[in-house]
NULUM-83311 format. One record per residue: x, y, z of N, C-alpha, C in turn; residue in one letter. Coordinates in pm, whole numbers, plus 50000, padded with zeros to 5 digits. Atoms other than C-alpha are relative to their C-alpha. Layout:
# NULUM-83311
XYZXYZXYZA...
# end
This chain:
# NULUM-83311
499404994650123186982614519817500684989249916X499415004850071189052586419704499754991449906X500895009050111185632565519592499875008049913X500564991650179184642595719359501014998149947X499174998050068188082596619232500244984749912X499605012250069188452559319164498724993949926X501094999650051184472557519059500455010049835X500374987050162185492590118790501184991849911X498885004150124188762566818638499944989449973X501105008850068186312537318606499375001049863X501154991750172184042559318390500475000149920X499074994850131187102573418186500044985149888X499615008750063188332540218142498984992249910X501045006250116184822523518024500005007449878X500424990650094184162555517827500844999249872X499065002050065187922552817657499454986549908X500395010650047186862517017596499054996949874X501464998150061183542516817455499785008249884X499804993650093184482550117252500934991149873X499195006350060187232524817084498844988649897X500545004749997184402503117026498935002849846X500814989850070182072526316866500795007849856X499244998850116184962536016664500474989949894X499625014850064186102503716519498294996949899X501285001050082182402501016413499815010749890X500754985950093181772534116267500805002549911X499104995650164184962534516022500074984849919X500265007350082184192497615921499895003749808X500154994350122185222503815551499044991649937X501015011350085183112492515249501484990449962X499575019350125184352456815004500425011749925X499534994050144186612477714754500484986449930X499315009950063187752442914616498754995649881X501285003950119185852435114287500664985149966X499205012049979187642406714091500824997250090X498715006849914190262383814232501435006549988X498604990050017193742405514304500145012549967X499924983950074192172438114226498825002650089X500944993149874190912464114477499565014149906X500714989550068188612488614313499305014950076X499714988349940188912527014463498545005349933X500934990150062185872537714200499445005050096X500814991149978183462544014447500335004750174X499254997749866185992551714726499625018750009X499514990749975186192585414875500725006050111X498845000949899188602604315104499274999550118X501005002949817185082606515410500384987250047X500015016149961185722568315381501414995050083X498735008249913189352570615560500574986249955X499345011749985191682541815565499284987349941X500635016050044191092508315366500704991050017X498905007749980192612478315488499944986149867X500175011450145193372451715191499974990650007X500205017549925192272421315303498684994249925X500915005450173190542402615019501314987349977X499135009150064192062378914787500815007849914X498494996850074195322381914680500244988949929X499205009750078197412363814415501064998450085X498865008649949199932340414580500984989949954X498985012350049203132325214462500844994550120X499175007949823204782299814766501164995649932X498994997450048207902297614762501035005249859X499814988850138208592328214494500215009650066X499764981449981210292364114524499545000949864X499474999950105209152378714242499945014149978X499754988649966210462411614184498525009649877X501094993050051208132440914058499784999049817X500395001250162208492435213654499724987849988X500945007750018207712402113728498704994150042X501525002049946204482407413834499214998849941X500665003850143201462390113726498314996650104X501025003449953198062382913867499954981049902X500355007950083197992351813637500914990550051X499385010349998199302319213689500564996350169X500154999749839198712323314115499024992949999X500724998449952196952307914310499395009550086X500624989649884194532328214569500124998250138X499615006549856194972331914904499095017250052X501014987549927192422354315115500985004750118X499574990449903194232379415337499135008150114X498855003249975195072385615617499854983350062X499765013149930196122348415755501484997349943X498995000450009199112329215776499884984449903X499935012350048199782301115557499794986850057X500385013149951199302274615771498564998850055X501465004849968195842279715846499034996949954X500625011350078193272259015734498505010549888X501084991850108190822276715443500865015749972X499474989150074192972306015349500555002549908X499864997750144194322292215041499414984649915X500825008750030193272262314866501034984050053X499755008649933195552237815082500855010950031X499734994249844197482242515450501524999049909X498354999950053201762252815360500644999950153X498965000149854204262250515655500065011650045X499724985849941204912277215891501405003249957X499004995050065208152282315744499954997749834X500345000450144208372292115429500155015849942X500904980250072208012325615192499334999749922X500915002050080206142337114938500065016149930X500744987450037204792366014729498455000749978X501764999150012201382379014748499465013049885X499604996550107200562400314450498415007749956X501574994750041196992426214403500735015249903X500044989850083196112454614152499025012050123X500884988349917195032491414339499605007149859X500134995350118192842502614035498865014850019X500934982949941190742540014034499815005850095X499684986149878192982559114262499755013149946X500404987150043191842592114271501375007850005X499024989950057194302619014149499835010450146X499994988649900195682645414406499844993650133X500005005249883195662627214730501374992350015X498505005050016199102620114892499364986750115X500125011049910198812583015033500884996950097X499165010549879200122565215309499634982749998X500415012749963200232531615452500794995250143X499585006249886200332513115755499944986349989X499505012750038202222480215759500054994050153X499825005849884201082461616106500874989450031X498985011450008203662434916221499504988549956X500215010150083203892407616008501214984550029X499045016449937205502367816068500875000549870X499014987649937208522373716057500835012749890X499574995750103209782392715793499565003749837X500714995350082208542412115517500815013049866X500054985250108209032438115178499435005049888X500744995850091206842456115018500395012549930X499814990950101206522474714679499025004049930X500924993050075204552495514515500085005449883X499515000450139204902494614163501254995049965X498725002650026208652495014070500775007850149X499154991949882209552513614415499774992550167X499235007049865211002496414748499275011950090X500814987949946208572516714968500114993750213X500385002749895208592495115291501154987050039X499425007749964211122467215435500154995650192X499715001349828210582451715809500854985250010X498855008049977213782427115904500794994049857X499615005550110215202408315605499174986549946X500285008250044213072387915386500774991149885X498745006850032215252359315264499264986249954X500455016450032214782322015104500514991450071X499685011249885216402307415422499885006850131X499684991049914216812310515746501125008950034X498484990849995220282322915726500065011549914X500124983550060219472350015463498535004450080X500904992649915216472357515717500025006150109X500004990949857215992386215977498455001150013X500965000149991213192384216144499545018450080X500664984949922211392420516312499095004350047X500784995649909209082435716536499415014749986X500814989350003206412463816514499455009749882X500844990350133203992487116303500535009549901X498864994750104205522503516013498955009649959X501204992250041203522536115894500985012949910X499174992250106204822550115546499505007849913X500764987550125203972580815302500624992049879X500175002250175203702571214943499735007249893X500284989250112202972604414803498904996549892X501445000350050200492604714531500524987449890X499465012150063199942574314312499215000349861X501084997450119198692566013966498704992150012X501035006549966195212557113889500164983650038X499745009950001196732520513842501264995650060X498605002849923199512506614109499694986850017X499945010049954200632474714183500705000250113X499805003649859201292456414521500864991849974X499595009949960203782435914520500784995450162X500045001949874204392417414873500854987250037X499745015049947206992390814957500304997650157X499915003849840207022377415298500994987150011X499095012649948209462354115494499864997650139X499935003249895209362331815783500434989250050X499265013949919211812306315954500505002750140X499484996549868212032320616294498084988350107X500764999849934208332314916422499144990249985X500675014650029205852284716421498835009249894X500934998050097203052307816224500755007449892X499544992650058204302324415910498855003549919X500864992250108202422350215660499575016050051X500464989849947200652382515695498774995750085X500945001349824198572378516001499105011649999X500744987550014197392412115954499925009649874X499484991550099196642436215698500115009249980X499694985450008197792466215518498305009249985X501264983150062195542499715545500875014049929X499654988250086196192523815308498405009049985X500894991849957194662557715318500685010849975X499074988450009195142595615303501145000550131X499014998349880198812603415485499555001550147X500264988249907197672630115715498974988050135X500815004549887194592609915879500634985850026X499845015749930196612576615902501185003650071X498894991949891199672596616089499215003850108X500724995349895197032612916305499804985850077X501035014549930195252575316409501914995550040X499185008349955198992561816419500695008850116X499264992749881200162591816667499024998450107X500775000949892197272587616891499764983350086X500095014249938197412547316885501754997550121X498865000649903201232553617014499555015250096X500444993649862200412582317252498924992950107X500405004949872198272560517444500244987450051X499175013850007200402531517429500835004550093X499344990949925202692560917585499594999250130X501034997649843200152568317863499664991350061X500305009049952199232535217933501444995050105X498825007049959202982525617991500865007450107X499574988149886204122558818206499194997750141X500745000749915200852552218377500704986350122X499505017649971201882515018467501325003350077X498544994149887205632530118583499475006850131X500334986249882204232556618797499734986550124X501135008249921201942529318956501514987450087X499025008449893204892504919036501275005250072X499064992249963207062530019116499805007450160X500584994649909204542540619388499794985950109X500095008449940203972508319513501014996650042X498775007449952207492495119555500465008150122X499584990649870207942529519797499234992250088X500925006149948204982514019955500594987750056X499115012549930206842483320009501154996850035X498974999749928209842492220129499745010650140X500434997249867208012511820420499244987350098X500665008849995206002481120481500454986449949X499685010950075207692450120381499124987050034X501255014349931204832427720548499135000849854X500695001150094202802440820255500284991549851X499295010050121203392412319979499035006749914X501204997450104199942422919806500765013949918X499934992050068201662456219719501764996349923X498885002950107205132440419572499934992249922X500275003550144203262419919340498905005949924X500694988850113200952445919217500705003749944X498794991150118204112468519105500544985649936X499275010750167205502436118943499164997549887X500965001550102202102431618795499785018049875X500404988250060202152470018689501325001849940X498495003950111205852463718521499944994549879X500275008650155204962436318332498865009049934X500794991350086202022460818208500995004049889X498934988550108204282488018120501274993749886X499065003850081206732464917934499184996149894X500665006150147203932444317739499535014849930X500554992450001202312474917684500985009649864X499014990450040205702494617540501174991249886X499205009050109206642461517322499524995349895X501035008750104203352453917102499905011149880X500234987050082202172477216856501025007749906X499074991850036203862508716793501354997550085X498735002149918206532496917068500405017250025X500374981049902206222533017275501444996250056X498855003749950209202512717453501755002349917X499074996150081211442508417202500625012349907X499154987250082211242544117029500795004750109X499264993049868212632552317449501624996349968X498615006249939215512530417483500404992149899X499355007450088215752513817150499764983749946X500875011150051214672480816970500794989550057X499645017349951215672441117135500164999649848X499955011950118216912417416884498954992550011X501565004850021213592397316775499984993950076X499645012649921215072363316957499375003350121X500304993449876215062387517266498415005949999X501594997250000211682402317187499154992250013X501175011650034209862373617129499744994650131X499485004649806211352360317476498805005550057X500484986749891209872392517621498655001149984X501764999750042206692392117465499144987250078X500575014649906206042355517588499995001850144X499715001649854207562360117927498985011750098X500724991149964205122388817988498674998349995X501155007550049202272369617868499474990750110X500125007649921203262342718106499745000150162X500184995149797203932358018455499445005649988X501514999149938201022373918472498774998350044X501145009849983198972350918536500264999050135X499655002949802200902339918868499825011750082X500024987549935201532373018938498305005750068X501114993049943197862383418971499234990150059X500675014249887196522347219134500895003650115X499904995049844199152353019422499325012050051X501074986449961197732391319435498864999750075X501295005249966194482377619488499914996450092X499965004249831195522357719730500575006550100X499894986949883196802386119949499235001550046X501084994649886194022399519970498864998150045X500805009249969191622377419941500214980750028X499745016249935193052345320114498744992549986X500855014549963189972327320244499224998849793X500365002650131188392332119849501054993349889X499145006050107191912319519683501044998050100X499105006149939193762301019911501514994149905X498765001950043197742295719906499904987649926X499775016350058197832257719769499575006749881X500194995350156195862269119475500575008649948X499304990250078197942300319396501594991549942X498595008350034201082275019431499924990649868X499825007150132199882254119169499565006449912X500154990850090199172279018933501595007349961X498764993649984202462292019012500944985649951X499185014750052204222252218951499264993749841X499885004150203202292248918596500475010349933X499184987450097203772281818449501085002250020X498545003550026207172272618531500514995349925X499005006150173208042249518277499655006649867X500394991350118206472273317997501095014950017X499494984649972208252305918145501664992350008X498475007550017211562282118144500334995349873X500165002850123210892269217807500545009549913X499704986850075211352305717667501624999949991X498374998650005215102306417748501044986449979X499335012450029215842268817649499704999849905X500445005750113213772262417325500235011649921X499964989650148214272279616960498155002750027X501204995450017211762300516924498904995649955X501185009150136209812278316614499544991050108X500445008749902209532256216943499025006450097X501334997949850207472275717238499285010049921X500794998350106205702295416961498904989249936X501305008350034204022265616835499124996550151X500685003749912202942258317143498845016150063X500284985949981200952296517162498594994450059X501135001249972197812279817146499214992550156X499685010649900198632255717452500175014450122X499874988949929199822290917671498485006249975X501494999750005196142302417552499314998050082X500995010549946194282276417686500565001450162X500014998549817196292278918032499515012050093X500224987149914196062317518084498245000150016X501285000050008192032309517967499524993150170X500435006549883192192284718282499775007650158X499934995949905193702307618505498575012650022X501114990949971191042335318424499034992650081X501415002849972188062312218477500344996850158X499395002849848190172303518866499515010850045X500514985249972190162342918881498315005750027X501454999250001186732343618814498934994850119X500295009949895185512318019030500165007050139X499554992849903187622335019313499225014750035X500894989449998185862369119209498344995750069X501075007349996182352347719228499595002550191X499825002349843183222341319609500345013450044X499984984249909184422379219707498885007749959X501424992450048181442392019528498644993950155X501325011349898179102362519772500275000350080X499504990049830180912373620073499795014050040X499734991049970180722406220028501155007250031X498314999049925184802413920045499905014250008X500204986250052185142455320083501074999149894X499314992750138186342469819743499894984949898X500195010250153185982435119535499095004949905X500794995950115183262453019327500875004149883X499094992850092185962476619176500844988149924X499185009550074188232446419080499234990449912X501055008750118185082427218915499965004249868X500064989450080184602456818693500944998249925X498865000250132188352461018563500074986650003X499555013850077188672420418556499134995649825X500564999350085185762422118330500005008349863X499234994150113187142448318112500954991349914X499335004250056190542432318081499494985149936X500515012150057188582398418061499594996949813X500544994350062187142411517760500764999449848X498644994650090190152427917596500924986549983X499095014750033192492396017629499024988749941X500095009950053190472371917493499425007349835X500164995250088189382396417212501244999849950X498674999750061193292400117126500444983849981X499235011149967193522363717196499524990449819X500255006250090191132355816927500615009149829X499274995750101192762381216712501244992749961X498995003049981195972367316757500464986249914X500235016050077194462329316633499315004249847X500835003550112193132343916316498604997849984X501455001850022189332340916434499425011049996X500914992250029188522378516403500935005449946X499764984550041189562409816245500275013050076X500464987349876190172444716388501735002750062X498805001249906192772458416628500474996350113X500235008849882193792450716938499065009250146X500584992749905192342460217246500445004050148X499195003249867194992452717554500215010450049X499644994749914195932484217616499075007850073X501034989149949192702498417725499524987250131X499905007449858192272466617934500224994050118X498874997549947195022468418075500065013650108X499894986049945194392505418217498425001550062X501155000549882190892498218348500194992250079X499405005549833192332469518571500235006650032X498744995449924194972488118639499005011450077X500634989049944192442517018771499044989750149X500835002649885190182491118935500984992450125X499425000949890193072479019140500535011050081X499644985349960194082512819238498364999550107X501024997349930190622516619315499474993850169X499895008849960190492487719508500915001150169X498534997849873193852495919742499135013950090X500504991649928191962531619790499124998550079X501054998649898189102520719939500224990050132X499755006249860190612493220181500695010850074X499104991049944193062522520274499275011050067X501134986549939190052545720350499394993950150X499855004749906188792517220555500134999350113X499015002749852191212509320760500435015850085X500364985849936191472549120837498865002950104X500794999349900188162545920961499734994450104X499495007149856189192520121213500425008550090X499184995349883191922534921358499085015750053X500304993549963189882564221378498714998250120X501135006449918187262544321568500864996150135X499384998049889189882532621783500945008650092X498844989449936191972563221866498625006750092X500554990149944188492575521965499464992850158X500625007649910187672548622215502005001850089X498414998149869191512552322362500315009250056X499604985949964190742588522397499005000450144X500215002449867188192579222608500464995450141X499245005249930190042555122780500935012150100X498714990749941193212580622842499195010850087X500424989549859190622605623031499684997050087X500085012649893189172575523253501444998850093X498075005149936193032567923314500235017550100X499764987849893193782608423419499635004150084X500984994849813190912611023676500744992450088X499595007049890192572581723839501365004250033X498664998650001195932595823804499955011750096X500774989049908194272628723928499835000750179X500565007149920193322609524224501224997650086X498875004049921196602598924332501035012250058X499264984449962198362637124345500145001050168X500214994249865197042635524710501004991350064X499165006249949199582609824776501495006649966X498974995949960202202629924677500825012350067X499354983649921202352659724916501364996950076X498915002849927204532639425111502005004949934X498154997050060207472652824839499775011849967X500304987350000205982686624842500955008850017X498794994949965209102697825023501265002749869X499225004450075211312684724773499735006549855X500824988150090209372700624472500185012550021X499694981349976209402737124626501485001449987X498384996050019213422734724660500214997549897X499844999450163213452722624299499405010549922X500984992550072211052749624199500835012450027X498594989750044213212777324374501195000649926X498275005850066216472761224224499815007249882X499854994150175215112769923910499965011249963X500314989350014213772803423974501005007950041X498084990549979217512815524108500834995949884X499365002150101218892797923813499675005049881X500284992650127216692812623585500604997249846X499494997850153218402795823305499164995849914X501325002150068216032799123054500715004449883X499784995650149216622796822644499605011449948X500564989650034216702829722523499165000249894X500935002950110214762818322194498894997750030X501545004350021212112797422277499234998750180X500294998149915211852805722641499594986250113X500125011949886212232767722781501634999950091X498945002149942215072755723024501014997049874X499405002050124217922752822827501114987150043X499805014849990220312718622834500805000150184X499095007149883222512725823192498804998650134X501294998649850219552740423421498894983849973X500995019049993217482702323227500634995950094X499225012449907220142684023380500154999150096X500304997849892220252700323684498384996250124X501585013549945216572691723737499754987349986X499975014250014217342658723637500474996450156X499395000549852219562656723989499435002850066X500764997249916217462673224198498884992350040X501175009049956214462652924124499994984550011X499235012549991216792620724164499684998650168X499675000649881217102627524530498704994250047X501095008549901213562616224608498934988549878X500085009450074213892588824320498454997949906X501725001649993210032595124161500434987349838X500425007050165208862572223846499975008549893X500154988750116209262593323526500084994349872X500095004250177209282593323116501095012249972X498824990250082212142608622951499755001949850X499774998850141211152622722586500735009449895X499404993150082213262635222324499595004349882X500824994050095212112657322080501275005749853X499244992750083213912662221737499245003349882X501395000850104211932679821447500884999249859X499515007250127212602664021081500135009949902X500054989750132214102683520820499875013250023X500384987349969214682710521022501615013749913X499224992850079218052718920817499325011149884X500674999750115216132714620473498965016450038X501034985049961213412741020678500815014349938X498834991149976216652769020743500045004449829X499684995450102217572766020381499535004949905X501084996050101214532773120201499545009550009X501024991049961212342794020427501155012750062X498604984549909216022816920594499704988450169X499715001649822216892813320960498775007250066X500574997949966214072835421003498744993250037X500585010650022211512812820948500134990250123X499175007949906213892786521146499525000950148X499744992549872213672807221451498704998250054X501485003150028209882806421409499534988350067X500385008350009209552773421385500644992650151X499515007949893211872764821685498735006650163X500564993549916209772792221891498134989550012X501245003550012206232779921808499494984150074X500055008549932207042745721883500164997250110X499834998449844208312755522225498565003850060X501664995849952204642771522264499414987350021X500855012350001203252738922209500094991450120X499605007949915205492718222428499635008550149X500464992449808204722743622743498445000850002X501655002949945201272743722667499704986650009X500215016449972201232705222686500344997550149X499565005649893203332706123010498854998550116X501144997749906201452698123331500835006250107X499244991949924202572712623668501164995750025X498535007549929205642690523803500954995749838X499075006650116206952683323407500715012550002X498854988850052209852702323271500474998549839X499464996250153210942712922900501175007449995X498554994650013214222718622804500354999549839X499075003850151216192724622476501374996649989X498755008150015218892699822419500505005349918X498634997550121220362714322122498975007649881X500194988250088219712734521795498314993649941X501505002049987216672715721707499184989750069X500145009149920216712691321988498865005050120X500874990949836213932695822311499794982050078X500525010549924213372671122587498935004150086X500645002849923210842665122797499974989950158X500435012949892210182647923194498935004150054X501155003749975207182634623278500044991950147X500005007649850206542624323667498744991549948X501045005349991204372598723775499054995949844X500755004550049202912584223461500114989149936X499875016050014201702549323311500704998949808X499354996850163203022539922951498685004149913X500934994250039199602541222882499745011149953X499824978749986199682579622946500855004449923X499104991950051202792584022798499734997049849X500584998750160201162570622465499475009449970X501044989649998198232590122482501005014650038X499114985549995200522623122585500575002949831X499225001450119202902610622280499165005249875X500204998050096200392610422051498605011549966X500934989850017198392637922135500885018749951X498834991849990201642659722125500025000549829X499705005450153202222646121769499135006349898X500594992150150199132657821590499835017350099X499534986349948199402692221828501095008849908X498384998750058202762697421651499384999249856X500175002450124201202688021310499245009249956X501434994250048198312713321346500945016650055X499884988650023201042738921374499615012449882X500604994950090199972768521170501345010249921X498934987950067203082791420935499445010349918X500604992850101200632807120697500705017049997X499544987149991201392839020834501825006050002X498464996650030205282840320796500674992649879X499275006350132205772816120475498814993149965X500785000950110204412795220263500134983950063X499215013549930205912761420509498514996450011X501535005049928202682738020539500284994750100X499495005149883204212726420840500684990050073X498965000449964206352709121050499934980350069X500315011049879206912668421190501044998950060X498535001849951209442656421433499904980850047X499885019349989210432619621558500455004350185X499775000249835210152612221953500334988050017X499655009249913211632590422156500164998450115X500405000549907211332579622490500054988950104X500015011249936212072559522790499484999850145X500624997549836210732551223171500674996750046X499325007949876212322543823463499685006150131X499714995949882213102550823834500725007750021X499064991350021214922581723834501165002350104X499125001449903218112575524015501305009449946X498994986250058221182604223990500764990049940X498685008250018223862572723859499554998349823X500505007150156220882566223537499985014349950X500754988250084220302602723398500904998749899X499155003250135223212596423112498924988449976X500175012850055221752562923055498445005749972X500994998050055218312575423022499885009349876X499684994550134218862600222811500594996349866X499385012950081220962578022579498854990550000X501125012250034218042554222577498515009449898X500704990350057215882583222470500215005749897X499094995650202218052594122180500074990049944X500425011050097218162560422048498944994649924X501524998550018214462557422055499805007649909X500734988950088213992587121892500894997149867X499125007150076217222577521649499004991249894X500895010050120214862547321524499195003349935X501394997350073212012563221457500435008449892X499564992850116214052587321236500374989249891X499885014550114215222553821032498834994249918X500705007050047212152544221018498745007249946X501154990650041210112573620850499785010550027X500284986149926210402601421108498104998650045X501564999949965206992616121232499214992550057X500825010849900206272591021497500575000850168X498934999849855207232580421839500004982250073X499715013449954208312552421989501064997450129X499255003049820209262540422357501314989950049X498715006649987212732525922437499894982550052X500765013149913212232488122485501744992350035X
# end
């Protein structure tokens, strides 16, 4: 079951993908740009959705100039979107710091359509106007850095209806970041369908980032039952940093939660999330595929992205920003390592590396598609969070099927120990004839009990004085025994939910179990309200495993259907051996409650032998 399940959120995820794909193609708008600084709507209509304005614009560098002094005339051009410093976007390269105004005509808007616009994040600082009206402002655009605020994320504004003839005016500012300009551009469009596209691009920005919590939230339980498992406490770190990049780009799904970082801090966060993941998923790797990505190589992967991930919290921003393209080129290195590493679990045959080929090749995909977005060499939106959520599925996938696995081991070997343990009872079988000689001794313990008759009126075992009493008795001719203590988990929690009736039930049923387990010379007793012990003559630890853990799923395969709704019941055993001498029966017992003690610490629902 857990391949179909991780096979069907493969599919989703390609399907999600691919549909994104197919979409990006199929609303490809037409060229509304006729002359230079003027976008021409004539043969627009509203089937055509969203137009993004990326053409040539009029550009004045270093100029605010407010909306009456707007002019198409006496600009140069500058093709949108890019940032001023990159090479062919205006007719020479300007500094990354710097501002500017950028300056187009929107000419044969159609009448009766209420517009919108979506304003993707822009370096660093931006405000736009639309005609004579202040329609849009992200941080403070300023002629220094000290009248500059820089800001973070997609801006998506109604504009109500416009005249056939509007102007754009657009000044931008940037002295925080090594690239400055619009990087991306505006789409304008009817309201309604660019609210719809912008609620569905943050709802799965949402889903991606809940998803990503859930996931490390599940793992970290995982690794605090298991702390040997390293592979699963840097998955959840790897499924953190998801959910943060994930909940900081874009629409920032994060920030509408808990509220917006100062940029300084964002920018940090954006980098530093960029950076450790790289290490993060090369050690991963090497978890679980050691002999394909041996430690030394994860270490130095891990000692070159230190001084970059240290850099972030020493250098001004305008400093490890320029260097973006340099972080690029390393995470590009680490993929093709990744790759390589994949290469080798694929040519081995590793189980479950298929699934992780799959989502590496997704996200492979998606990050360097955002990467080249990012440099200005394509167009479009991004794609991270969808490749981001097919890893994230094919490592899931990945964990399920070693975990199925290794199930079918132990089930291979519980079945060869079952053999074993009936091999072991013939011989044990075998030996009975040696103990007639305490035959005597047995029958006077056997009457003892049957004049004492003290028997639990509930669940119809010995109850704690007549145990102890057979503890003494069967001291006198010192045999070898197993002392186990039986306490069942959550048997309050049971009481309070299901009544005392229920309770009563549950204490009875399990007494059924434990007497149908007993053999002839053992004894069952109830220590206390949901306490039971057990002694076991004559047997090896061997035996008392095999007993232990045949007891265990006995007990598990109790049935309540018919009195509630309880799916049923575990408890925690503990257990010790010795030579049964009348001076040890405190001390065994006390060794037996401790036993059982740990195993409650350590999860309940097990058992474990006093060492």
């Amino acid at each position: 079951m857990p391949f179909y399940l991780a096979r069907i959120g493969m599919f989703i995820v390609c399907a999600l993908l691919f549909s994104q794909l197919s979409l990006v193609h199929a609303t490809q708008p037409k060229v509304l740009q006729g002359a230079e600084g003027i976008f021409d709507f004539q043969d627009w209509s509203i089937a055509d959705g969203a137009v993004p304005l990326q053409g040539r614009w009029a550009f004045h560098w270093q100029k605010q100039l407010t909306p009456q002094e707007w002019s198409l005339s006496q600009a140069t051009w500058f093709d949108l979107p890019a940032t001023w410093d990159k090479p062919g976007a205006s007719e020479k390269v300007y500094p990354g710091k710097g501002f500017a105004t950028f300056t187009a005509k929107l000419i044969n808007l159609p009448d009766g359509i209420r517009w919108g616009v979506v304003i993707p994040e822009q370096s660093t600082s931006f405000r736009l106007f639309i005609n004579d009206n202040l329609v849009a402002e992200g941080g403070i655009a300023g002629v220094s850095a000290s009248s500059t605020k820089p800001y973070s994320g997609n801006q998506y504004v109604e504009l109500g209806e416009l005249p056939p003839v509007s102007q754009v005016t657009w000044h931008v500012s940037n002295f925080h970041h090594a690239n400055g300009g619009p990087w991306q551009a505006l789409r304008i469009g009817p309201y309604h369908e660019l609210g719809l596209e912008f609620t569905r691009t943050t709802f799965d920005q949402t889903l991606v980032m809940a998803l990503a919590l859930l996931t490390c939230l599940f793992l970290m339980v995982q690794f605090s039952i298991d702390r040997r498992d390293k592979a699963s406490a840097l998955l959840a770190g790897f499924a953190l940093i998801i959910a943060v990049r994930i909940g900081i780009i874009e629409n920032q799904a994060l920030y509408q939660l808990l509220g917006t970082l100062p940029w300084q801090l964002h920018v940090r966060l954006l980098y530093f999330t960029m950076l450790t993941a790289a290490p993060v998923v090369i050690y991963w790797q090497h978890y679980i595929f050691p002999q394909e990505l041996p430690r030394r190589i994860a270490r130095r992967v891990l000692y070159v992205f230190i001084p970059p991930i240290i850099s972030l919290f020493l250098l001004p921003s305008v400093w490890f920003t320029e260097m973006l393209m340099l972080f690029q080129f390393m995470i590009t290195m680490v993929i093709g390592l990744y790759f390589w590493s994949l290469f080798n679990v694929v040519l081995h045959k590793r189980s479950g590396g298929y699934y992780i080929v799959i989502g590496t090749f997704l996200l492979t995909v998606c990050a360097l598609h955002d990467m080249a977005l990012y440099s200005q060499w394509i167009l479009g939106g991004t794609w991270l969070t969808y490749g981001l959520l097919g890893f994230l599925f094919s490592l899931a996938a990945n964990i399920l099927y070693l975990r199925a696995e290794q199930k079918q081991q132990v089930e291979s070997l519980s079945e060869q120990l079952m053999n074993a343990n009936k091999q072991l009872e013939a011989r044990v079988a075998q030996r009975t004839i040696e103990l007639a000689e305490k035959a005597d001794a047995l029958e006077e313990a056997n009457n003892k009990l049957q004049i004492l008759a003290n028997i639990d009126g509930l669940t119809g075992v010995l109850n704690r004085r007549a145990f102890v009493e057979q503890l003494e008795m069967f001291a006198r001719i010192k045999p070898n025994v197993a002392l186990i203590m039986i306490d069942i988990d959550h048997f309050k929690l049971v009481n309070d939910t299901y009544g005392h009736g229920v309770g009563d039930q549950v204490l009875k049923r399990l007494a059924k179990v434990l007497l149908d387990a007993k053999r002839g010379n053992d004894r069952v007793g109830r220590f206390g309200g949901e306490e039971f012990i057990i002694l076991l003559q004559d047997i090896s630890p061997a035996g008392l495993d095999s007993y232990c853990q045949r007891l265990l799923k006995a007990i598990s395969d109790i049935d309540f259907s018919d009195i509630s709704d309880l799916s049923g019941i575990t408890v925690s055993m503990g257990a010790t051996m010795a030579k049964l001498v009348d001076k040890k029966i405190d001390l065994l017992i006390q060794q037996a409650d401790e036993a059982m003690y740990e195993v409650k610490h350590n999860g309940r629902d097990g058992f474990k032998c006093y060492q």
